[in-house]
C-alpha positions as CSV (number, residue, x, y, z in Angstrom):
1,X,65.0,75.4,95.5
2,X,61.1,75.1,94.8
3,X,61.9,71.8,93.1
4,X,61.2,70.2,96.6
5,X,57.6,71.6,96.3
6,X,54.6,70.3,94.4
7,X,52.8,73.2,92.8
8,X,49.3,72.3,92.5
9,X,45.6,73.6,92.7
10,X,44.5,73.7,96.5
11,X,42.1,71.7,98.1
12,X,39.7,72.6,100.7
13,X,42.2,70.8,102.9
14,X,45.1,73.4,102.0
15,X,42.6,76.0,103.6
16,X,43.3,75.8,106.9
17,X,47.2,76.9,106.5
18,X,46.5,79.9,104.5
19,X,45.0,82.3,107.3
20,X,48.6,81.0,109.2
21,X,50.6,82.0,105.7
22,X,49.2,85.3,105.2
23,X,48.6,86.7,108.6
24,X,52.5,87.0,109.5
25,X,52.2,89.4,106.6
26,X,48.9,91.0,108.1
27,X,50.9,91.3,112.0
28,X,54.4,91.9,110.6
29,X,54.8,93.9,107.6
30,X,52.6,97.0,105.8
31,X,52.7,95.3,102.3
32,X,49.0,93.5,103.7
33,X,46.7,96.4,104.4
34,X,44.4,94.1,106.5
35,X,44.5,95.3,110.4
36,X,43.8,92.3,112.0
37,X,44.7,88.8,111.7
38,X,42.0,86.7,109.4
39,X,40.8,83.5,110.2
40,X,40.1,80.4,108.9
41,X,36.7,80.8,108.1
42,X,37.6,84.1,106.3
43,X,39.4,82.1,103.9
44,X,37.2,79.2,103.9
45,X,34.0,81.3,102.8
46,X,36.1,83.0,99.8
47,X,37.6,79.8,98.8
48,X,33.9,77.8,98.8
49,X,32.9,81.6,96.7
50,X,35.4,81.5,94.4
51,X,37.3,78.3,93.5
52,X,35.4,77.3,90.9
53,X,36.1,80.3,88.7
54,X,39.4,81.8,90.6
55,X,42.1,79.2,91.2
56,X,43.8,79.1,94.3
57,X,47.6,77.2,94.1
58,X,49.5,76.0,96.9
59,X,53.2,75.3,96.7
60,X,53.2,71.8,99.2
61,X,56.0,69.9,100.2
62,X,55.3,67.1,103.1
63,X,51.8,68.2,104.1
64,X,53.4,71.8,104.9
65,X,52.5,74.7,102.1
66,X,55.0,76.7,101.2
67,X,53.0,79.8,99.5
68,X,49.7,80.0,98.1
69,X,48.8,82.1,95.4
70,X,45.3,83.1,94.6
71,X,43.0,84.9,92.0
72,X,39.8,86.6,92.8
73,X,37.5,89.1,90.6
74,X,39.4,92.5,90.1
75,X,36.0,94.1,89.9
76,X,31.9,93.2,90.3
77,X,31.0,94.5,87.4
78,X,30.4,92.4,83.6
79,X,32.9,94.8,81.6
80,X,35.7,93.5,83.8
81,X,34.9,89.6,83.5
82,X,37.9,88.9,81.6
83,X,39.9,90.3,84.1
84,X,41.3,89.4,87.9
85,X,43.7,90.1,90.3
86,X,46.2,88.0,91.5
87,X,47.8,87.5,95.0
88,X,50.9,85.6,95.8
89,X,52.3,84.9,99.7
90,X,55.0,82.8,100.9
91,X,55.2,81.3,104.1
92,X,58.0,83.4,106.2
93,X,61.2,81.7,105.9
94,X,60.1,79.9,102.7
95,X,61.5,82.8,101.2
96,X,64.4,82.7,98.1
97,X,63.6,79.2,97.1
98,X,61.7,80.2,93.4
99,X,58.2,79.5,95.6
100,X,56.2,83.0,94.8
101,X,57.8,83.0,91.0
102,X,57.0,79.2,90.5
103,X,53.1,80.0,92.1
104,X,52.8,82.7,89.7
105,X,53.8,81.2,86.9
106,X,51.3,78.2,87.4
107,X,48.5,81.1,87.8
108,X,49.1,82.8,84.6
109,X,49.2,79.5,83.1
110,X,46.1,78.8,84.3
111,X,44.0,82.1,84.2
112,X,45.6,82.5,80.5
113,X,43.8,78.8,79.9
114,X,40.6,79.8,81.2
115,X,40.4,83.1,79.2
116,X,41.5,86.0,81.3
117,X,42.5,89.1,79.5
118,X,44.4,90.6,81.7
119,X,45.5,90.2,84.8
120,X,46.3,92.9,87.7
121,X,48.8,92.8,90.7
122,X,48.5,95.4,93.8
123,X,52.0,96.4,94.9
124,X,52.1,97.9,98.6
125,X,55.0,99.8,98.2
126,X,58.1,99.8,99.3
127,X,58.3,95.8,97.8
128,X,61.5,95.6,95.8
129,X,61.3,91.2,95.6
130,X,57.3,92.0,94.2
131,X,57.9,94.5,91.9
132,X,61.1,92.3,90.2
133,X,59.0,88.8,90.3
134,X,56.1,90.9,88.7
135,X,58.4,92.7,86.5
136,X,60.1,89.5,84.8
137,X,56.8,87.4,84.3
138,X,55.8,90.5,82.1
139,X,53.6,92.3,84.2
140,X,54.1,95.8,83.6
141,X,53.6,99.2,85.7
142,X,50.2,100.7,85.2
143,X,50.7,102.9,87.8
144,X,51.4,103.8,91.0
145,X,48.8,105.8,93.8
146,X,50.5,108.1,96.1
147,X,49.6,107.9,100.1
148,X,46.8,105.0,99.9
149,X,47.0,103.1,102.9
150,X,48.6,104.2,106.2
151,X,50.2,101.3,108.3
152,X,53.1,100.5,110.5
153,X,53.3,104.6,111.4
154,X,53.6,105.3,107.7
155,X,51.7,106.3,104.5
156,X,52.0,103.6,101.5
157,X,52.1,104.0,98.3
158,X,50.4,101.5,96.2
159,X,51.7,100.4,92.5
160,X,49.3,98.8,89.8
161,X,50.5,96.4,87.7
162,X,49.0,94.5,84.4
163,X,49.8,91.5,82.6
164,X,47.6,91.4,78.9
165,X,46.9,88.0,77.5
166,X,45.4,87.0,73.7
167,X,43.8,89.4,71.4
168,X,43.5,93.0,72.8
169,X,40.3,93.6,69.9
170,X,37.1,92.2,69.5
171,X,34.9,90.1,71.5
172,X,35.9,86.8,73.7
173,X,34.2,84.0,75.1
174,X,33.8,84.5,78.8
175,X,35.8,82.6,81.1
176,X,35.8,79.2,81.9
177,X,35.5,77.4,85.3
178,X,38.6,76.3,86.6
179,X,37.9,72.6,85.3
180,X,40.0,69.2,84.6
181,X,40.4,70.7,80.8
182,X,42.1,73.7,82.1
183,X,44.7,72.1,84.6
């Protein structure tokens, strides 16, 4: 099980397996809506962008990562500050070992730390094992969009999911950085 892994934040050292993690996804399944493999430096310029403000967790066991899951803005504008999105991959034949529910868990922990109100998944659809880890860390169905993405010969549908943290009324402090007070 995941108990072999260390969950932790990532370092800039981590980046150069995610593009490996998350373009098997990109090449061999429709639930990543990218059309071309992504490389290093993809991942390398949103991880020096966001990191500070987003974490990004790794699941590592021996100097190999195991999944990664990472938060990023769920929109550029202020109303939606207390708000991101969070993505979760595991490395193909890491699968079934509590990785992608044991990454998630350590990100709502820490976005719910930092301040985040609420927190939204993207679902490509069909993705039973997504919707049921979502589904029992209390994210709930906000919706679903018929026909958004074509890949792999098909048309996708694409389900929205929320998870609300803290008070639902009045104001809140913005945010913090992701900083040693936080993890």
């Amino acid at each position: 099980m995941h108990s072999d892994y260390t969950i932790r934040i990532a370092d800039a050292a981590d980046i150069e397996q995610f593009a490996e993690i998350v373009n098997y996804y990109i090449e061999n399944t429709a639930i990543n809506f990218h059309d071309r493999p992504q490389s290093d430096e993809v991942w390398e310029d949103m991880w020096e962008v966001l990191h500070e403000k987003y974490p990004f967790v790794v699941a590592e066991k021996d100097g190999v990562l195991g999944g990664i899951a990472y938060a990023s803005p769920w929109k550029m504008r202020g109303a939606y500050k207390w708000t991101c999105e969070v993505t979760v991959y595991v490395r193909s034949g890491h699968e079934r070992q509590g990785l992608g529910r044991a990454l998630t868990t350590r990100m709502i922990e820490l976005l719910d730390a930092q301040g985040y109100r609420a927190i939204v998944a993207i679902i490509a659809l069909p993705n039973d094992a997504s919707v049921a880890l979502h589904q029992s860390l209390g994210f709930e169905h906000a919706g679903t969009l018929k026909r958004l993405g074509f890949k792999s010969g098909e048309w996708r549908d694409v389900s929205f999911w929320q998870r609300l943290h803290g008070p639902q009324d009045g104001d809140a402090p913005d945010p913090v950085k992701l900083v040693s007070e936080v993890i």
